[in-house]
C-alpha positions in Angstrom: 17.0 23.9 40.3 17.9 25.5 37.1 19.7 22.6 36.2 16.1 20.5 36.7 14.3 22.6 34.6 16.0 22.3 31.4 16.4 18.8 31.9 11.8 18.5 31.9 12.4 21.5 29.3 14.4 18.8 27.1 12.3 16.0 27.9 9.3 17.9 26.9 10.4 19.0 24.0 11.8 15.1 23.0 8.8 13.8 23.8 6.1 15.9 21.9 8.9 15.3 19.0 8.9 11.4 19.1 5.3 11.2 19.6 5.3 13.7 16.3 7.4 11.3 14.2 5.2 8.0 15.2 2.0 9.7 14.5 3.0 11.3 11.3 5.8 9.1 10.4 3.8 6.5 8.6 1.9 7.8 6.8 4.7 10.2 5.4 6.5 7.0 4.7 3.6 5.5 3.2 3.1 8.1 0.6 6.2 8.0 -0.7 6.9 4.7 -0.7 3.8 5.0 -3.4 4.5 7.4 -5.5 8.5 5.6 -6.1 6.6 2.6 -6.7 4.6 3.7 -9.0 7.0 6.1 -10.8 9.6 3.2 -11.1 7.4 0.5 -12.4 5.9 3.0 -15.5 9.4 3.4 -15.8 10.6 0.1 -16.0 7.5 -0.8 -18.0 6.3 -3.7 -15.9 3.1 -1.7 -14.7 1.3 -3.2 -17.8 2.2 -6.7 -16.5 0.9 -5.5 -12.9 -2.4 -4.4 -14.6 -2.4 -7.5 -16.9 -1.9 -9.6 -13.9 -4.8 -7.3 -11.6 -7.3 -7.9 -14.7 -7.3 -11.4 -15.9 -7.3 -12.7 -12.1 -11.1 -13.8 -11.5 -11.2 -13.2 -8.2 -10.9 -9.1 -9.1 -12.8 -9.6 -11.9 -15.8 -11.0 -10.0 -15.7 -8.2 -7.3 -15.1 -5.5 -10.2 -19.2 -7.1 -11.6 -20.4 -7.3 -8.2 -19.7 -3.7 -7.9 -21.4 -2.7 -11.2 -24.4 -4.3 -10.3 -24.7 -3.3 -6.2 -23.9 0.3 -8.4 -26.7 -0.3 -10.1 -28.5 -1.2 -7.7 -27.3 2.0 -6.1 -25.6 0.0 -2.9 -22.2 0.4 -4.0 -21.3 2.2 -0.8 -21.9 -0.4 1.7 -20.0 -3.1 -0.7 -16.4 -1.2 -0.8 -16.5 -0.8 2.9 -16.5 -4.8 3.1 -12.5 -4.0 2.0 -9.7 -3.6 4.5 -8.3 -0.3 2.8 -9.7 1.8 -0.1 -6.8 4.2 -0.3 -3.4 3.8 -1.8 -2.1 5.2 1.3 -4.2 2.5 3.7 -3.0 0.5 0.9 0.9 1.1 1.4 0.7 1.4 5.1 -0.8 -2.2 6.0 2.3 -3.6 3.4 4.4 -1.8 5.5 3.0 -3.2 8.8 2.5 -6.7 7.1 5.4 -7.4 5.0 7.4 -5.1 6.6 9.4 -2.1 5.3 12.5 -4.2 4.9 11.3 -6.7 3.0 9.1 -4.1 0.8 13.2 -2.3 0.1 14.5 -6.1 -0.9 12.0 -7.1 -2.8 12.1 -3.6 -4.8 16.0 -3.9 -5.5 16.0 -7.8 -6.2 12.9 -6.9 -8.7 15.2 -3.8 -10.1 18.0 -6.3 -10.3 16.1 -9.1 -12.2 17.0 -11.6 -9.1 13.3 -11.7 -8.2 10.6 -12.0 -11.0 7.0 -10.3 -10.3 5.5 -13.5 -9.8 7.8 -14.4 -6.7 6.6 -11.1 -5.8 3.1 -11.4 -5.6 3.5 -15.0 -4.2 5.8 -13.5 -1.5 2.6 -10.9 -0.8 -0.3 -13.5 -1.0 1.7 -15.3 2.2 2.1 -12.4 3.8 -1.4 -10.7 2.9 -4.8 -12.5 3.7 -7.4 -12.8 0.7 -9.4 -9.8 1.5 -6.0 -7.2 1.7 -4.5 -9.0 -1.8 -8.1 -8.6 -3.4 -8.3 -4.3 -1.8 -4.3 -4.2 -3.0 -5.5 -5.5 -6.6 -8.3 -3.3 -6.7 -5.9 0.4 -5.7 -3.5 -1.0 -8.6 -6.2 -1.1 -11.2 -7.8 2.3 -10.0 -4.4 3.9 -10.2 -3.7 2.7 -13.4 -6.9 3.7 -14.6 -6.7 7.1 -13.2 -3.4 7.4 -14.9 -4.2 6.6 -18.5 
C-alpha cells in the first residue's frame, strides 16, 4: 500500500511537471530565440539589410499608410487586429510552430556560416509563412528596429 502511494505521489508530481514545461515551455523558448536573434544580427550587421529589405517592400509599405490614415481616422485599433500576431513573442512562436524549431537552428548556422544568404532565408519563410504572417513578421522587424535606434 505504501509502495502504491508513492508510485500516484511520483505520477503526480511528473505530471503537474510536464504539463508545466508544455504550457510555459514555448513561450520561454520563444523569447529567447528573439532576443539571440536579434543580438546576433546587430552584431553581424545584417539587421540594416533586414530593415532595408522590411522597408522598400510595398506590400509593408502600403499597410504602414493604411495605418497612418485609419490612425487618423482614429480606427487604428480595429486595423492591427486584422494581423495574425502583434508581438515579437506571437511573432517567434508561430515560426517555431510553422517552420519548425529545427529548421529556425539550420537556417541560423548556415546564415552564420555564409552557406545560406538572407534572401534564401526569407524565400524559405514566404513558403513556409502565408501572406498575412510574412506581412505581421515584417511589420515586428521594423517596430523593433525602430524601438531600438
Amino acid at each position: 500500500m505504501r509502495f502504491l502511494k508513492i508510485i500516484i505521489i511520483f505520477l503526480i508530481f511528473f505530471s503537474f511537471a510536464g504539463i508545466g514545461v508544455y504550457v510555459i515551455g514555448p513561450d520561454l523558448s520563444a523569447e529567447r530565440f528573439v532576443l539571440e536573434t536579434t543580438e546576433k544580427l546587430k552584431d553581424s550587421g545584417q539587421m540594416e539589410k533586414v530593415v532595408e529589405y522590411v522597408e522598400n517592400d510595398p506590400q509593408t509599405i502600403n499597410y504602414i499608410e493604411a495605418v497612418q490614415v485609419s490612425e487618423q481616422q482614429e480606427q487604428a485599433h480595429t486595423t492591427n487586429k486584422n494581423l495574425p500576431f502583434e508581438t515579437p513573442e506571437d511573432a517567434a512562436q508561430t515560426l517555431v510552430e510553422k517552420v519548425g524549431i529545427k529548421n529556425l537552428i539550420k537556417m541560423k548556422s548556415e546564415v552564420g556560416d555564409g552557406t545560406m544568404s538572407p534572401e534564401e532565408v526569407i524565400k524559405k519563410l514566404e513558403e513556409d509563412l502565408n501572406e498575412e504572417e510574412l506581412l505581421a513578421l515584417k511589420l515586428i522587424i521594423l517596430k523593433e528596429f525602430s524601438k531600438q535606434q
